[in-house]
ZAFIKOL-15397 format. One record per residue (C-alpha): residue number from 1; residue in one letter; x, y, z. Coordinates in nm, 2 decimals, decimal comma. Example, Ala and Ser with C-alpha at 12.3 -4.5 7.8 and 13.67 -1.06 7.14 Angstrom:
BEGIN
{num:1 | residuo:a | east:1,23 | north:-0,45 | up:0,78}
{num:2 | residuo:s | east:1,37 | north:-0,11 | up:0,71}
***
This chain:
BEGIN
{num:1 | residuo:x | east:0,00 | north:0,00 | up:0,00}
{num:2 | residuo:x | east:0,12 | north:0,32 | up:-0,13}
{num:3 | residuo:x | east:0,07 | north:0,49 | up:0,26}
{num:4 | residuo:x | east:0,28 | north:0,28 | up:0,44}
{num:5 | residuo:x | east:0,63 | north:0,29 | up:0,27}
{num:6 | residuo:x | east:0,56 | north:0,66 | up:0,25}
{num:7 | residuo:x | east:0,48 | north:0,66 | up:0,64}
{num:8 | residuo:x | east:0,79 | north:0,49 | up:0,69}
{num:9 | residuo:x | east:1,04 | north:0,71 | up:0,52}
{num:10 | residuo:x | east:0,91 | north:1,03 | up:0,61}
{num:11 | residuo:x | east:0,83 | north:0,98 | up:1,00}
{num:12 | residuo:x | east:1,17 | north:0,86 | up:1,12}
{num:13 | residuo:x | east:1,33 | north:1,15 | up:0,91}
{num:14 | residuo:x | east:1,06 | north:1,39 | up:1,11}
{num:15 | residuo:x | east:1,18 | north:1,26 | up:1,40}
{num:16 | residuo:x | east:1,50 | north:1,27 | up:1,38}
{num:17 | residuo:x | east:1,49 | north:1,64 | up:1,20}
{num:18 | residuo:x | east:1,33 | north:1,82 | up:1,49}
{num:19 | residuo:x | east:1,42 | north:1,85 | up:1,83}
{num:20 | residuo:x | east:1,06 | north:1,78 | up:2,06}
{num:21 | residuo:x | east:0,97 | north:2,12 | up:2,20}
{num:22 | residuo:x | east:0,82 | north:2,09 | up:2,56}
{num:23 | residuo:x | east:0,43 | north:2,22 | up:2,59}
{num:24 | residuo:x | east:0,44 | north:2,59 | up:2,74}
{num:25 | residuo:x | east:0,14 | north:2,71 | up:2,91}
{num:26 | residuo:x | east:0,14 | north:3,09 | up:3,05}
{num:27 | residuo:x | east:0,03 | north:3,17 | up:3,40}
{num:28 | residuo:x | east:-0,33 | north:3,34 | up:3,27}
{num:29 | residuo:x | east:-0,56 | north:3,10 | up:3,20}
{num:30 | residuo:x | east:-0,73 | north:3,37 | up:3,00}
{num:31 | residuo:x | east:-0,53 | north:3,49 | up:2,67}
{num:32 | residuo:x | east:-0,47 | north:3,88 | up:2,59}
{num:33 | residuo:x | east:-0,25 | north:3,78 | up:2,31}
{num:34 | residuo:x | east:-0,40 | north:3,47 | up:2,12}
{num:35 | residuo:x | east:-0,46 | north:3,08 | up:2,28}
{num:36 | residuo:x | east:-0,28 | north:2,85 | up:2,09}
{num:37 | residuo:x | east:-0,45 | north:2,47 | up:2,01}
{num:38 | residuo:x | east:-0,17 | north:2,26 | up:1,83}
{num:39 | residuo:x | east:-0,20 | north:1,95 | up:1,69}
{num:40 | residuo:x | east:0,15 | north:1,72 | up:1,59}
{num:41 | residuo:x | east:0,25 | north:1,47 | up:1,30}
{num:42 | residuo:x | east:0,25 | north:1,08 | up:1,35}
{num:43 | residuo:x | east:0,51 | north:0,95 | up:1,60}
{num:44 | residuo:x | east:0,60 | north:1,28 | up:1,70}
{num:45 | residuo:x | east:0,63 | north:1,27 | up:2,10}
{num:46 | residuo:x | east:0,35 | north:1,42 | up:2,30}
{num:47 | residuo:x | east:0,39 | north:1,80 | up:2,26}
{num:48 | residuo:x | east:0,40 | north:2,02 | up:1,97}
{num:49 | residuo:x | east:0,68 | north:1,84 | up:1,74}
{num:50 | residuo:x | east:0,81 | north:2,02 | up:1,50}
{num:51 | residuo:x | east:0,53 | north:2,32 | up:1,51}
{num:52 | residuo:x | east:0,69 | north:2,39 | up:1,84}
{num:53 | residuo:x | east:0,91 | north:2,66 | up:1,62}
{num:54 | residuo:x | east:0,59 | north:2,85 | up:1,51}
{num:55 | residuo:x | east:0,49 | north:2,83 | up:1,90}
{num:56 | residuo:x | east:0,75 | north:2,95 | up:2,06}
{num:57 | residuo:x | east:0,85 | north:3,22 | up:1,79}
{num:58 | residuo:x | east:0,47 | north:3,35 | up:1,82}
{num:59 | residuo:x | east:0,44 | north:3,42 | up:2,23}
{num:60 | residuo:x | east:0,77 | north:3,60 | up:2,19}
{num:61 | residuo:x | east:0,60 | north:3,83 | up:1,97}
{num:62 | residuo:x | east:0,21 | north:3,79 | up:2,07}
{num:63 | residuo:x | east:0,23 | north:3,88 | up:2,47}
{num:64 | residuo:x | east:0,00 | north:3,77 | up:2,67}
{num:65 | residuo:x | east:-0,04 | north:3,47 | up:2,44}
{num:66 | residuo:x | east:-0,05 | north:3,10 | up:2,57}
{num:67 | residuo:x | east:-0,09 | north:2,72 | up:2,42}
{num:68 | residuo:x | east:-0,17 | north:2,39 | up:2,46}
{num:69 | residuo:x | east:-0,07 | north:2,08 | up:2,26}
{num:70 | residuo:x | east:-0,40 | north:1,84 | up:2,18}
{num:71 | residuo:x | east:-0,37 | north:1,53 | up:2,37}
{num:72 | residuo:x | east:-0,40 | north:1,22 | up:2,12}
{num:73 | residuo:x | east:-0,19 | north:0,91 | up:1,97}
{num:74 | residuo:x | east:-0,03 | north:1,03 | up:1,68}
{num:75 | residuo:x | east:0,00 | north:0,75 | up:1,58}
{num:76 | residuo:x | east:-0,07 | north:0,54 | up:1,25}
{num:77 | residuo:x | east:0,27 | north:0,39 | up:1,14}
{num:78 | residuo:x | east:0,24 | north:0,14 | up:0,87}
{num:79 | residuo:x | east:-0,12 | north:0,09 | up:0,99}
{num:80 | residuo:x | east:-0,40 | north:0,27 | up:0,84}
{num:81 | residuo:x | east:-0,64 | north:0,12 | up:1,11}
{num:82 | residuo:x | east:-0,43 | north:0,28 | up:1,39}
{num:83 | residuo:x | east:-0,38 | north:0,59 | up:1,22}
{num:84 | residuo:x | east:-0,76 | north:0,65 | up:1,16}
{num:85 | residuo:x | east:-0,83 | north:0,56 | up:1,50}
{num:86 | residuo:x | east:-0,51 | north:0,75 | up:1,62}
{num:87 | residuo:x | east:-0,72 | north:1,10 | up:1,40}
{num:88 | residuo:x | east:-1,02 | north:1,00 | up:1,55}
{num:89 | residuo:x | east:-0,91 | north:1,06 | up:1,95}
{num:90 | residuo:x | east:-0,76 | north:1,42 | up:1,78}
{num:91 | residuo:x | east:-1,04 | north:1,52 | up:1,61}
{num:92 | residuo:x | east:-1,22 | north:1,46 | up:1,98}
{num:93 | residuo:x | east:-0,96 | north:1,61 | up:2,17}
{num:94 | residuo:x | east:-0,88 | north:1,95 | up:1,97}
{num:95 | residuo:x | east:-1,26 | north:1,99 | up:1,92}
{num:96 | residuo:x | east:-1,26 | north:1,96 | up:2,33}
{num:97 | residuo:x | east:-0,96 | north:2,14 | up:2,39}
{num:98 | residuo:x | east:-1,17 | north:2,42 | up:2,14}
{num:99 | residuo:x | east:-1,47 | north:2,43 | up:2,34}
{num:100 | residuo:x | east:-1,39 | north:2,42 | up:2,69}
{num:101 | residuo:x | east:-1,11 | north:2,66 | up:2,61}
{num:102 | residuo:x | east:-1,37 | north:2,96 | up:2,46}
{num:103 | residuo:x | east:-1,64 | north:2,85 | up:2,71}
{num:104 | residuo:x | east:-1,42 | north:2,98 | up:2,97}
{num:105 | residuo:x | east:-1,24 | north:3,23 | up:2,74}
{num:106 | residuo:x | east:-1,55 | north:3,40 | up:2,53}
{num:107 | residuo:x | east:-1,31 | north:3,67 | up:2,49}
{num:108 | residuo:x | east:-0,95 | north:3,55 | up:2,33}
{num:109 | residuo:x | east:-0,87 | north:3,46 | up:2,01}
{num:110 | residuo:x | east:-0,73 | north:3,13 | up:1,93}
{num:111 | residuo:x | east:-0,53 | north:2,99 | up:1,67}
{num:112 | residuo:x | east:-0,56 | north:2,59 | up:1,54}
{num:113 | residuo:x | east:-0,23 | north:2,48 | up:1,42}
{num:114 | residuo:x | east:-0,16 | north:2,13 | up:1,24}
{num:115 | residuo:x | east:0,11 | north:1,94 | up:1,05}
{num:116 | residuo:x | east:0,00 | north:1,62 | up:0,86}
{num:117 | residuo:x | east:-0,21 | north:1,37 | up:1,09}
{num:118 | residuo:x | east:-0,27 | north:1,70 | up:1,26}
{num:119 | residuo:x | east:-0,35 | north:1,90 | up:0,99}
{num:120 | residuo:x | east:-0,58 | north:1,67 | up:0,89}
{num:121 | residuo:x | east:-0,76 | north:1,62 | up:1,24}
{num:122 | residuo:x | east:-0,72 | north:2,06 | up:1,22}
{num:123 | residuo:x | east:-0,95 | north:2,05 | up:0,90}
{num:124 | residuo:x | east:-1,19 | north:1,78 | up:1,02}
{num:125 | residuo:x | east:-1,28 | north:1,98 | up:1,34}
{num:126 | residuo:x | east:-1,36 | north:2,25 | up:1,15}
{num:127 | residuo:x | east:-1,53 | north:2,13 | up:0,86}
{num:128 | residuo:x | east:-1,60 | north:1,76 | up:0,93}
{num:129 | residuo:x | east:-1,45 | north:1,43 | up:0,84}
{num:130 | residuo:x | east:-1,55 | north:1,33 | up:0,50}
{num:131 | residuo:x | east:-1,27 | north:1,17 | up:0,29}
{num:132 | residuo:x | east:-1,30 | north:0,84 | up:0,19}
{num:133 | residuo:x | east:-1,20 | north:0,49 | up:0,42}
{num:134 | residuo:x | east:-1,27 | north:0,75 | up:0,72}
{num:135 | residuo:x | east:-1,58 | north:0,71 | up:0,89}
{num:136 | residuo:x | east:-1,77 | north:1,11 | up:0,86}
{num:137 | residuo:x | east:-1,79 | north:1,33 | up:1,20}
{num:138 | residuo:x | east:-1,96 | north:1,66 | up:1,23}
{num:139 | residuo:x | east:-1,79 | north:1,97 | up:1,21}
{num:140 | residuo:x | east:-1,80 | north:2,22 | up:1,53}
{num:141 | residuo:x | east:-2,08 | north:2,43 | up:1,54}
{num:142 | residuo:x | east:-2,02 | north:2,77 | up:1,40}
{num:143 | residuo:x | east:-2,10 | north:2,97 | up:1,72}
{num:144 | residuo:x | east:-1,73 | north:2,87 | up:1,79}
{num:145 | residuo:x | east:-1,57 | north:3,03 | up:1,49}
{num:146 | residuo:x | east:-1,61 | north:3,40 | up:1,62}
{num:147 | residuo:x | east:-1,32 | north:3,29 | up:1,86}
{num:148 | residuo:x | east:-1,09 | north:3,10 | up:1,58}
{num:149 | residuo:x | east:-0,87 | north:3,39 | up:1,41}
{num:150 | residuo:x | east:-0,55 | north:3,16 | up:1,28}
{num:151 | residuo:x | east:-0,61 | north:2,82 | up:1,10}
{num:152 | residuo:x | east:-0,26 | north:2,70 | up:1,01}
{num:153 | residuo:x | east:-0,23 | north:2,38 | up:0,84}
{num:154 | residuo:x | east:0,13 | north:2,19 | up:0,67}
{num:155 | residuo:x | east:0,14 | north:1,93 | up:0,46}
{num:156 | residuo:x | east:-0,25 | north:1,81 | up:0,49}
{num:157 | residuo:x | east:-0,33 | north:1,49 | up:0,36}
{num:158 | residuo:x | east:-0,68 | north:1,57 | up:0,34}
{num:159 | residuo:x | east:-0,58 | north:1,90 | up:0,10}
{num:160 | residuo:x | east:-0,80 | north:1,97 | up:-0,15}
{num:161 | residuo:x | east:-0,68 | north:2,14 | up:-0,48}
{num:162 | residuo:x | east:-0,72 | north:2,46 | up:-0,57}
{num:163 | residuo:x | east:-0,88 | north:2,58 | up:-0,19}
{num:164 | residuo:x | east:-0,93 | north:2,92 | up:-0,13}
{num:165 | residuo:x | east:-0,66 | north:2,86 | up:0,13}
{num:166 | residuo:x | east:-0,42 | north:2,75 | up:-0,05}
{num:167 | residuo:x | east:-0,03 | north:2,84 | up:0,00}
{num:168 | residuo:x | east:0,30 | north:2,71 | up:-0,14}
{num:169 | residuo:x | east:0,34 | north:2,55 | up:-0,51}
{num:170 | residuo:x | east:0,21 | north:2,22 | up:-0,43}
{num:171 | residuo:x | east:-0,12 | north:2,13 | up:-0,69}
{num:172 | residuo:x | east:-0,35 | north:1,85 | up:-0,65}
{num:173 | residuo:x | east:-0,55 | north:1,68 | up:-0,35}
{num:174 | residuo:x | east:-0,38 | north:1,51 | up:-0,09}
{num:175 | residuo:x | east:-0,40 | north:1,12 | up:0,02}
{num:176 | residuo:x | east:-0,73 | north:1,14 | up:0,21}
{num:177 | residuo:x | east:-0,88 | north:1,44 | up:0,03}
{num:178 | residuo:x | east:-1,19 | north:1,64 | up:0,15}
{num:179 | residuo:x | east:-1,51 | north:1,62 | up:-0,01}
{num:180 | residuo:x | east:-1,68 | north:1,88 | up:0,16}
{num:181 | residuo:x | east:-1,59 | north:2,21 | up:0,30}
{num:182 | residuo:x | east:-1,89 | north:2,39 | up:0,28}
{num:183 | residuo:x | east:-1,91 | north:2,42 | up:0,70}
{num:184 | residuo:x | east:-1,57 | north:2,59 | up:0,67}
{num:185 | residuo:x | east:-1,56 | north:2,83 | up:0,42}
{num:186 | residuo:x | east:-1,66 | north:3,13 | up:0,63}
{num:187 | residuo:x | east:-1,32 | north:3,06 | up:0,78}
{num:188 | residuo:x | east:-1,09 | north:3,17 | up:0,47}
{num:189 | residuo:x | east:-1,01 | north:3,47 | up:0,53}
{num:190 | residuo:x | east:-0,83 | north:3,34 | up:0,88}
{num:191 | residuo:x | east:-0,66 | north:3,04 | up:0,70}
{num:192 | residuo:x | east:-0,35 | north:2,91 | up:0,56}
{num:193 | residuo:x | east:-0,28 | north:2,56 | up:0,46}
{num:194 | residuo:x | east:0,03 | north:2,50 | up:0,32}
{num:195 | residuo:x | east:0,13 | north:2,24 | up:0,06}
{num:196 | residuo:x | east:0,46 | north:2,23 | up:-0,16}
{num:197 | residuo:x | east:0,52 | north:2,04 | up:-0,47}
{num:198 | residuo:x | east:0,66 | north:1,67 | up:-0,46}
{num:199 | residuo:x | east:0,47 | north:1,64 | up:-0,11}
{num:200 | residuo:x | east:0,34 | north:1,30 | up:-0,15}
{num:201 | residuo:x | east:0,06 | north:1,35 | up:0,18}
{num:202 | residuo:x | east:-0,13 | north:1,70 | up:0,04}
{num:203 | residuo:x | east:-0,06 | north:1,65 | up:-0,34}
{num:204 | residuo:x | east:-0,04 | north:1,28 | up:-0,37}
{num:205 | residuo:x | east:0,28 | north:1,32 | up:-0,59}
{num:206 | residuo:x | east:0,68 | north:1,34 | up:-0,51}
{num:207 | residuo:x | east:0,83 | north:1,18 | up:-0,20}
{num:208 | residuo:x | east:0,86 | north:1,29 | up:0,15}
{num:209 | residuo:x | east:1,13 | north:1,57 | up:0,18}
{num:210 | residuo:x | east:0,92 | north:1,85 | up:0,09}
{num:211 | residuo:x | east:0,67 | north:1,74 | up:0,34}
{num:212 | residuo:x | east:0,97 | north:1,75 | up:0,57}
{num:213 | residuo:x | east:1,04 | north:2,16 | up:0,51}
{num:214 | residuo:x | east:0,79 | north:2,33 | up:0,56}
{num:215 | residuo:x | east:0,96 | north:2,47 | up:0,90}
{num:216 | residuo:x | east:1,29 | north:2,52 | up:0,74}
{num:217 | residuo:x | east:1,13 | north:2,73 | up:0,44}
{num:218 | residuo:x | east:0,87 | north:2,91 | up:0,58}
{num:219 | residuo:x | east:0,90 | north:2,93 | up:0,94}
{num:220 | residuo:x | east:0,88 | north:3,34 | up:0,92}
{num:221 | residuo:x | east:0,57 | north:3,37 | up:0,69}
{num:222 | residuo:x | east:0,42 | north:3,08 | up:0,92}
{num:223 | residuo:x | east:0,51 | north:3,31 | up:1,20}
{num:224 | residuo:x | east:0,40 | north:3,61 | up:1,10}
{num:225 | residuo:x | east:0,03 | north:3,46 | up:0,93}
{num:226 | residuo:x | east:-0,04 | north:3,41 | up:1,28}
{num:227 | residuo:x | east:0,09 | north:3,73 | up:1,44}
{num:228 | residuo:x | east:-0,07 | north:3,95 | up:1,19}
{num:229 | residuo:x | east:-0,42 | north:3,79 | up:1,15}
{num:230 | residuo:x | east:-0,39 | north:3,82 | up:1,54}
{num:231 | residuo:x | east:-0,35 | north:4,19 | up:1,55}
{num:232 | residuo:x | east:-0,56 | north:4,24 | up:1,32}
{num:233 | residuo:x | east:-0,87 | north:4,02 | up:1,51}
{num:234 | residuo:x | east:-1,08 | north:4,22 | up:1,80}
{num:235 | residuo:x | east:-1,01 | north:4,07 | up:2,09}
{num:236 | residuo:x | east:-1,18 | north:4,14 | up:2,46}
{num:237 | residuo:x | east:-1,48 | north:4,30 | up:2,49}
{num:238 | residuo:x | east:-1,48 | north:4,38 | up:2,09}
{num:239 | residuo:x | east:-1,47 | north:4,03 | up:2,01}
***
């Protein structure tokens, strides 16, 4: 099966090309700056892998910012069972994570960040699971996307081509495509989901070294998509 050679190769490479970043969570429970709500790649170790870069460069810029990494498997290696499961729990836990977080928050922003499994689970939280071998789930109400003002997504196997949302100069659908996105598209102005050519996971074409780089190429545009749509969000009592 074309998935699991593919698994193989690219997640030892992503572990071994990324130090683990330990999950930082500020003092305030309550966010001035934005609430981060991160979601890692397969076999990554519990915290925010490789997207820990993105995190830690954002609260030095955003004060009075936090994060949390979603608490789930990752896990799927060589077994499409597991790693369907393994999206399942995330898809439950950043949806959690989501809602308890703006429940007792109605007035910070957050940002949803994602690389590969997490990407995916990032999309079907917000839009629903619908890509084929993947049982469907319901997307998250819409009363919770007055809160969401970053959607940051690398290397998403459930890409579609062509999205309104589209960054880097990767074309065609991913692995596990999406077949609707119709409960997400109020979200595009407030989203980025990145996919380079030769990415095999979000253009089902190339190998795994471009899905590997999106840190290493694009780290300060990734960086500042989330700092500027921040800024420019109301927050507090305007939000």
């Amino acid at each position: 099966m074309f998935f699991q050679p593919l698994l193989l190769s690219f997640f030892f490479l992503h572990v071994l090309a990324y130090p683990v970043e330990l999950q930082t969570v500020l003092d305030n429970p309550c966010a001035t700056g934005v609430h981060m709500i991160v979601a890692r790649a397969t076999i990554e170790q519990p915290g925010y892998g490789a997207l820990g870069q993105v995190v830690k460069n954002v609260l030095g810029q955003v004060n009075g910012s936090t994060s949390e990494a979603v608490d789930y498997p990752a896990d799927g290696l060589l077994n499409l069972t597991k790693y369907q499961q393994s999206e399942t729990i995330g898809i439950q836990n950043m949806a959690k994570a989501l809602t308890a977080y703006t429940q007792a928050c109605p007035q910070s922003r957050v940002a949803l960040l994602g690389y590969s499994q997490g990407a995916q689970v990032t999309g079907d939280v917000l839009c629903g699971r619908t890509s084929d071998n993947f049982a469907p789930t319901n997307p998250l109400p819409a009363t919770y996307h007055r809160n969401v003002r970053a959607i940051l997504q690398l290397g998403d196997p459930s890409n579609v081509a062509d999205l309104p949302w589209h960054q880097g100069n990767g074309n065609g659908s991913g692995i596990f495509s999406r077949k609707d996105l119709t409960p997400c598209n109020d979200l595009a102005n407030v989203w980025q989901s990145w996919c380079d050519d030769k990415d095999s996971f979000c253009t089902s074409k190339g190998g795994y070294p471009a899905h590997l780089a999106y840190i290493k190429k694009h780290l300060p545009q990734l960086v500042n998509f989330i700092v500027a749509s921040v800024q420019a969000a109301p927050g507090g009592d305007e939000l």
